[in-house]
BANUVO-420862 format. One record per residue (C-alpha): residue number from 1; residue in three letters; x, y, z. Coordinates in steps of 0.1 Angstrom, whole numbers, plus 5000, padded with zeros to 4 digits. Each point is the difference from the previous one (the first is absolute). Example, Ala and Ser with C-alpha at 12.3 -4.5 7.8 and 13.67 -1.06 7.14 Angstrom:
BEGIN
(r 1; ALA; (5123; 4955; 5078))
(r 2; SER; (5014; 5034; 4993))
END
This chain:
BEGIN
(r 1; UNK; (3727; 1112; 2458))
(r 2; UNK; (5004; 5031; 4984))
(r 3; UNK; (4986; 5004; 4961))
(r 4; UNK; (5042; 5008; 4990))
(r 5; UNK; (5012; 4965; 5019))
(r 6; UNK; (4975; 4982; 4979))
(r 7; UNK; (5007; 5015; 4969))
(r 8; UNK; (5036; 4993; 5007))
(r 9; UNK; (4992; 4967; 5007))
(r 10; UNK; (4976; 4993; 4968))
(r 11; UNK; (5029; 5013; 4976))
(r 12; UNK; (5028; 4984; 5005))
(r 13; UNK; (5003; 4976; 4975))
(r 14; UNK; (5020; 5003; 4970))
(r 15; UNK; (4982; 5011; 4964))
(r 16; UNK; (5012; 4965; 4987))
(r 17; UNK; (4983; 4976; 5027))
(r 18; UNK; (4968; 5019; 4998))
(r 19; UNK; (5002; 5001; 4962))
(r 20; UNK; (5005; 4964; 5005))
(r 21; UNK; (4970; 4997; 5020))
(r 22; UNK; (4981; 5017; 4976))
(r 23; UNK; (5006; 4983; 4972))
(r 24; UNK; (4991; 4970; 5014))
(r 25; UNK; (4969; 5012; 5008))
(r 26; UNK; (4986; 5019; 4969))
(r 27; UNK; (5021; 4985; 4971))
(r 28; UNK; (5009; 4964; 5010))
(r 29; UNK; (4978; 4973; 4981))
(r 30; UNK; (4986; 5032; 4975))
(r 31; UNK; (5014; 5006; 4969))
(r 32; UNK; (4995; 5035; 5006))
(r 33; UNK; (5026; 5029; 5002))
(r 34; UNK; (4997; 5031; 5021))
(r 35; UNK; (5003; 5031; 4991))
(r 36; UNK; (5032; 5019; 5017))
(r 37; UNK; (4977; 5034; 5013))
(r 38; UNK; (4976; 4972; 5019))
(r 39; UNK; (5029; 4989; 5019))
(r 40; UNK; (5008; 5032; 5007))
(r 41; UNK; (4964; 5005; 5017))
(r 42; UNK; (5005; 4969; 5019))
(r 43; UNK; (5031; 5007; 5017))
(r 44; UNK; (4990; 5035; 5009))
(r 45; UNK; (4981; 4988; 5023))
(r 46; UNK; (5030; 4982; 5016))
(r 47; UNK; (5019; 5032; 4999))
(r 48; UNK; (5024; 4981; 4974))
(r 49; UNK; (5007; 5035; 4975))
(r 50; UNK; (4999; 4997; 4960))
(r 51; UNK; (5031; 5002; 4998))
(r 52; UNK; (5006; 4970; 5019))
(r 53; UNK; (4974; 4982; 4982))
(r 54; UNK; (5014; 5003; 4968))
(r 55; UNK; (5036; 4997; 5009))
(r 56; UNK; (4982; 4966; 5016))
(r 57; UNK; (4987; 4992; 4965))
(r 58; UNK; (5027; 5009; 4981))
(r 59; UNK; (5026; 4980; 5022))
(r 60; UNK; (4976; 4966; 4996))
(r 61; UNK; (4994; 5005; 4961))
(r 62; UNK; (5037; 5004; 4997))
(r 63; UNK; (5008; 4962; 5024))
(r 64; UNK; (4970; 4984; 4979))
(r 65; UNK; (4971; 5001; 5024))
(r 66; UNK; (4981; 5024; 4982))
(r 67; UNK; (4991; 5003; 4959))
(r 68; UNK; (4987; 5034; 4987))
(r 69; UNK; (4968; 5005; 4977))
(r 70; UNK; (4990; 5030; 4987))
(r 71; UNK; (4966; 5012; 4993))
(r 72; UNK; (5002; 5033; 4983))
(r 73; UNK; (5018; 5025; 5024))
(r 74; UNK; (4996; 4976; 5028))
(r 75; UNK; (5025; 4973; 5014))
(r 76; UNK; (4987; 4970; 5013))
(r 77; UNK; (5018; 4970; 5020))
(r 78; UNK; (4997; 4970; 5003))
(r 79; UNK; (5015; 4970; 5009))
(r 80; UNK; (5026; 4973; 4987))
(r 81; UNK; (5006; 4966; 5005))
(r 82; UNK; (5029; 5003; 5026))
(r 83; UNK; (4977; 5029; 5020))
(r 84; UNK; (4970; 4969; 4999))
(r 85; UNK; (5022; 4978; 5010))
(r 86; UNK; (5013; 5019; 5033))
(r 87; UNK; (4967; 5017; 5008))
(r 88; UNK; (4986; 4957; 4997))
(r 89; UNK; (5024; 4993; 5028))
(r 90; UNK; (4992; 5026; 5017))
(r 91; UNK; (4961; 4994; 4999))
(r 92; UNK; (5015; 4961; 5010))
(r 93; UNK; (5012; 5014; 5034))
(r 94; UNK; (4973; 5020; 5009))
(r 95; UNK; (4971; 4979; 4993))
(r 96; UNK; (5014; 4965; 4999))
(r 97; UNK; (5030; 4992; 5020))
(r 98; UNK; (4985; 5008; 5032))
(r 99; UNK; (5013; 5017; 5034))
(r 100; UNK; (5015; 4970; 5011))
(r 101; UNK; (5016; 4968; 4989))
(r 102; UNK; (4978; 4974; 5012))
(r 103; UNK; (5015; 4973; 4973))
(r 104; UNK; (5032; 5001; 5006))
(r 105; UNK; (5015; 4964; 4990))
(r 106; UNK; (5034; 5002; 5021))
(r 107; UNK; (5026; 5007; 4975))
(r 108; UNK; (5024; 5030; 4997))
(r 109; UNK; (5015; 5017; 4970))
(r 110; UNK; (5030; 5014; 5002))
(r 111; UNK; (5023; 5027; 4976))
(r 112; UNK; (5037; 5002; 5003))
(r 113; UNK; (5017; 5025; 4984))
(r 114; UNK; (5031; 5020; 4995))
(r 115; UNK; (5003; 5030; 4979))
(r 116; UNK; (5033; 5021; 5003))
(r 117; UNK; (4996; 5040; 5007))
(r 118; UNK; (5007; 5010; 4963))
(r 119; UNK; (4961; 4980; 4993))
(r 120; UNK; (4987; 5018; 5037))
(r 121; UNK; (4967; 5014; 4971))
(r 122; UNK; (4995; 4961; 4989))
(r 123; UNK; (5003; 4992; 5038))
(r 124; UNK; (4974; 5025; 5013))
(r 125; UNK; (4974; 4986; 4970))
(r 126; UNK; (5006; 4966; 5015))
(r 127; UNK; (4992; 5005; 5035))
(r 128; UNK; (4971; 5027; 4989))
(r 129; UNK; (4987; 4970; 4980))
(r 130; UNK; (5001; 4975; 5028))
(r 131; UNK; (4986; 5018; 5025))
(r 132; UNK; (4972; 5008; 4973))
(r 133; UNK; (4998; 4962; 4995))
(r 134; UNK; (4997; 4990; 5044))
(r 135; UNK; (5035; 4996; 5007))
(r 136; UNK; (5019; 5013; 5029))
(r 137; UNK; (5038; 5006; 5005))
(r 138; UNK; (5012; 4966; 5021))
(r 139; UNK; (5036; 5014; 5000))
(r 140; UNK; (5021; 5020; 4975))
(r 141; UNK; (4994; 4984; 4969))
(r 142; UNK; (4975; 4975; 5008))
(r 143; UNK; (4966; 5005; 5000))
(r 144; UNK; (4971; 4978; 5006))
(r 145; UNK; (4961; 4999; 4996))
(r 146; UNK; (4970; 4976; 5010))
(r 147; UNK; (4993; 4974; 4972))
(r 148; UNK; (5013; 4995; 4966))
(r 149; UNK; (5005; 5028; 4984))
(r 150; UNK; (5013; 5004; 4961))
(r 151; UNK; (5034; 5021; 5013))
(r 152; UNK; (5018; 4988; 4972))
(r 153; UNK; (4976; 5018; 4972))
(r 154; UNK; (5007; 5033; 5025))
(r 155; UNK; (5037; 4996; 4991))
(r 156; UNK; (4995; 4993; 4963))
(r 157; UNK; (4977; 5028; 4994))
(r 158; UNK; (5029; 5025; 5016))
(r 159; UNK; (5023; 4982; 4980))
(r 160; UNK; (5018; 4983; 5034))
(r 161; UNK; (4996; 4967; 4998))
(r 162; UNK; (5036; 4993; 4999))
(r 163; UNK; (5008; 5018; 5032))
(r 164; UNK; (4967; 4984; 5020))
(r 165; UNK; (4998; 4964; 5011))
(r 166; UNK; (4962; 4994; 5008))
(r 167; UNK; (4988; 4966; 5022))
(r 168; UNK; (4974; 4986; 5025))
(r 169; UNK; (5006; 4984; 5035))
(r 170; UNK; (4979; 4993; 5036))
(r 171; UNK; (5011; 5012; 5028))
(r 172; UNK; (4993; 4987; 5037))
(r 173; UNK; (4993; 5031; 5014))
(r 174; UNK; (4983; 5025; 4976))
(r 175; UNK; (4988; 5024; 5030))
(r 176; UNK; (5038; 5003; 5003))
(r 177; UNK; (4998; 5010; 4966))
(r 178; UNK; (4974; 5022; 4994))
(r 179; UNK; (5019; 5016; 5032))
(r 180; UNK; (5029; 5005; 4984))
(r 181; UNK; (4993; 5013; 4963))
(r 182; UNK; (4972; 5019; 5008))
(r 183; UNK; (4989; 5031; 5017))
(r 184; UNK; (4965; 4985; 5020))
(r 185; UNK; (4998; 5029; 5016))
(r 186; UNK; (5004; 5026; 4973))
(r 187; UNK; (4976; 4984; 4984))
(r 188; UNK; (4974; 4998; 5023))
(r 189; UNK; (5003; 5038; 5003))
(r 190; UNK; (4994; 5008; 4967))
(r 191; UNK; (4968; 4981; 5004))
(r 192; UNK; (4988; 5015; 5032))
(r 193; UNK; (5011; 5037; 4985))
(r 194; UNK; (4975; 4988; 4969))
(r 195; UNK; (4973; 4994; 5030))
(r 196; UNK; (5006; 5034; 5012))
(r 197; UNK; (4993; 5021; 4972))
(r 198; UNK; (4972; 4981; 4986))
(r 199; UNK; (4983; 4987; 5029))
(r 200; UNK; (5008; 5016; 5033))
(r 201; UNK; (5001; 5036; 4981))
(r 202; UNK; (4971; 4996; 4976))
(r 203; UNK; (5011; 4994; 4965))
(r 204; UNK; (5012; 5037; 4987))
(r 205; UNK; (4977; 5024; 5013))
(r 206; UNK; (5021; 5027; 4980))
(r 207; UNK; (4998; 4981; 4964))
(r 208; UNK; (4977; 5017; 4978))
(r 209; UNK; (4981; 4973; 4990))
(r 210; UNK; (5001; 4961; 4997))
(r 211; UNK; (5022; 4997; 4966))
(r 212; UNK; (5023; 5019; 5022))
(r 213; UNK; (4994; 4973; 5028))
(r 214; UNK; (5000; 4971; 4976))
(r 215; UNK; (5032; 5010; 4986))
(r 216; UNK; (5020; 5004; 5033))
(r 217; UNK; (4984; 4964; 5015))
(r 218; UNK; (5006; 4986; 4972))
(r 219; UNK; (5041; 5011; 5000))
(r 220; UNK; (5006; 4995; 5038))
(r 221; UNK; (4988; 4964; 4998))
(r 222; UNK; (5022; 4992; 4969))
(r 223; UNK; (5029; 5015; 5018))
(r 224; UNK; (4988; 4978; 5030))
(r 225; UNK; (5001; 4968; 4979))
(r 226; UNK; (5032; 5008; 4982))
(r 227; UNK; (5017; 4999; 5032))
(r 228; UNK; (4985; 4971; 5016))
(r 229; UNK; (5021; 4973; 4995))
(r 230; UNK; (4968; 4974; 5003))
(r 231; UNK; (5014; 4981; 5034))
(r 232; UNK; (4985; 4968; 5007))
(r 233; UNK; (4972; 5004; 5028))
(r 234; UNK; (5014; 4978; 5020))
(r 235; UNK; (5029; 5021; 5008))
(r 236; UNK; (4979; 5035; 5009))
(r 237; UNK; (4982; 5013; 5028))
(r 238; UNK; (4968; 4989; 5007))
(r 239; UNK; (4982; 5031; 4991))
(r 240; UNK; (5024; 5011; 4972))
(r 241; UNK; (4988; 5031; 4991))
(r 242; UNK; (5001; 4992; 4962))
(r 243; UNK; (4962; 4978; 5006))
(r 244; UNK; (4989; 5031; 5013))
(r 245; UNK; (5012; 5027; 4974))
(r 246; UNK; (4989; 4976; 4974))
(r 247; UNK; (4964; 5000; 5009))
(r 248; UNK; (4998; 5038; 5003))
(r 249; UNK; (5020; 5001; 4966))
(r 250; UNK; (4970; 4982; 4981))
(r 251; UNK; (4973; 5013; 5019))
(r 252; UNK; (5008; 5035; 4994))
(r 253; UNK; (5008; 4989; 4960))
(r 254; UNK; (4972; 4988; 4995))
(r 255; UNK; (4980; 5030; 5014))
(r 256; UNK; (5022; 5020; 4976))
(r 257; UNK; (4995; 4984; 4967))
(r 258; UNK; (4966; 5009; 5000))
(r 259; UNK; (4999; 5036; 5013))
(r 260; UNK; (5035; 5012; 4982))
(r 261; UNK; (4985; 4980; 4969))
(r 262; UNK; (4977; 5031; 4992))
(r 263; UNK; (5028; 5030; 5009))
(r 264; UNK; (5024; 4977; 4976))
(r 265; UNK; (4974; 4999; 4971))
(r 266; UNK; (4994; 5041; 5000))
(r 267; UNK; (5037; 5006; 4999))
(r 268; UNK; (5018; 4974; 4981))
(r 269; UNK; (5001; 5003; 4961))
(r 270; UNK; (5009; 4970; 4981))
(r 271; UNK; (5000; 4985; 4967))
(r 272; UNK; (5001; 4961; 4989))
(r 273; UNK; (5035; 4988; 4988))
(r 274; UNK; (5007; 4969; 4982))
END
């Protein structure tokens, strides 16, 4: 592989998952706030440009994810309550919920909806939510997920609850099911591609360092989780590749929290904010 495939290949994601990633990394569970030029040196090494960064920044601040502090010339962020709260799920998925659904109890919940063409906006935040939330399209305007799953405070919180009917059922044959509303396949190969670069390749020979590493790991496996809808074991391939990614996932995590720890410390500046 050729140094410009894998560049390619390490910088793909969007400035606002890998900000994502690392905020949940170096301001999650501090009350610290970084400064904005710090960022900048981060995401250099990601080939993510200033003015990207602060367009990033600006763009949170402005949605409520981000608060500003100021410390003399310099302008610090740091976090808010709703940017806790998302990057907490977040951290939920990746370390908690697990590759697989081993637990699964059985029952279904499914969304109807209908939302005319006028409300297409409030429609697209719907679907982006459940997806976001496990749930896969059954047919047009009914979606359905593994479990029991709190659809009804997804509607409130878009302001939809009167257009969404939320309720749980069983179904005889949930392989025909998981069939159905979900993409197996698709999934699987996002998994396997995950394998590829980070296993089969090496893990970003081009990066310049391992903040650079930690940060890209770190963002493909939240995209990964984001999109896996959490199936029930019973209904996947023996060697789902998901078991497989996940181990590789924390192994090479855990390598990187202790040797990006030092690179991290030299070039992030922060200060203590209430």
């Amino acid at each position: 592989m050729t140094a410009t495939d894998d560049t390619a290949l390490t910088y793909s994601a969007r400035p606002q998952s890998l900000m994502l990633s690392f905020l949940g990394l170096y301001l999650l569970g501090r009350d610290t706030a970084v400064y904005s030029g710090s960022v900048i040196d981060v995401f250099a090494r990601v080939d993510i440009s200033e003015e990207a960064v602060r367009s990033t920044l600006t763009r949170m601040a402005r949605r409520g994810l981000l608060d500003r502090h100021r410390n003399g010339r310099r302008v610090y962020f740091g976090l808010t309550p709703r940017a806790t709260e998302v990057l907490e799920d977040g951290e939920r998925r990746i370390w908690h919920t697990g590759a697989v659904n081993r637990d699964w109890d059985g029952n279904w919940t499914l969304v109807g909806f209908s939302l005319p063409d006028s409300r297409r906006s409030d429609r697209h935040d719907l679907r982006s939510q459940l997806v976001w939330a496990g749930f896969g399209m059954l047919q047009n305007g009914l979606w359905i997920a593994p479990g029991i799953k709190d659809a009804a405070a997804i509607a409130a919180d878009l302001g939809l609850s009167e257009h969404v009917i939320v309720f749980t059922a069983q179904h005889a044959d949930s392989a025909d099911v998981v069939r159905r509303a979900f993409a197996t396949e698709a999934i699987a190969a996002r998994y396997h591609a995950f394998l590829e670069r980070w296993d089969t390749r090496g893990p970003l020979p081009s990066a310049p360092d391992d903040l650079a590493r930690q940060l890209v790991l770190h963002t493909d496996w939240l995209q990964l989780v984001r999109q896996d809808p959490h199936l029930p074991a019973e209904h996947l391939a023996r060697d789902w590749p998901a078991i497989r990614a996940e181990e590789l996932f924390r192994r090479l995590a855990k390598h990187y929290r202790s040797t990006a720890a030092p690179i991290a410390a030299e070039v992030i500046d922060e200060i203590t904010v209430p």
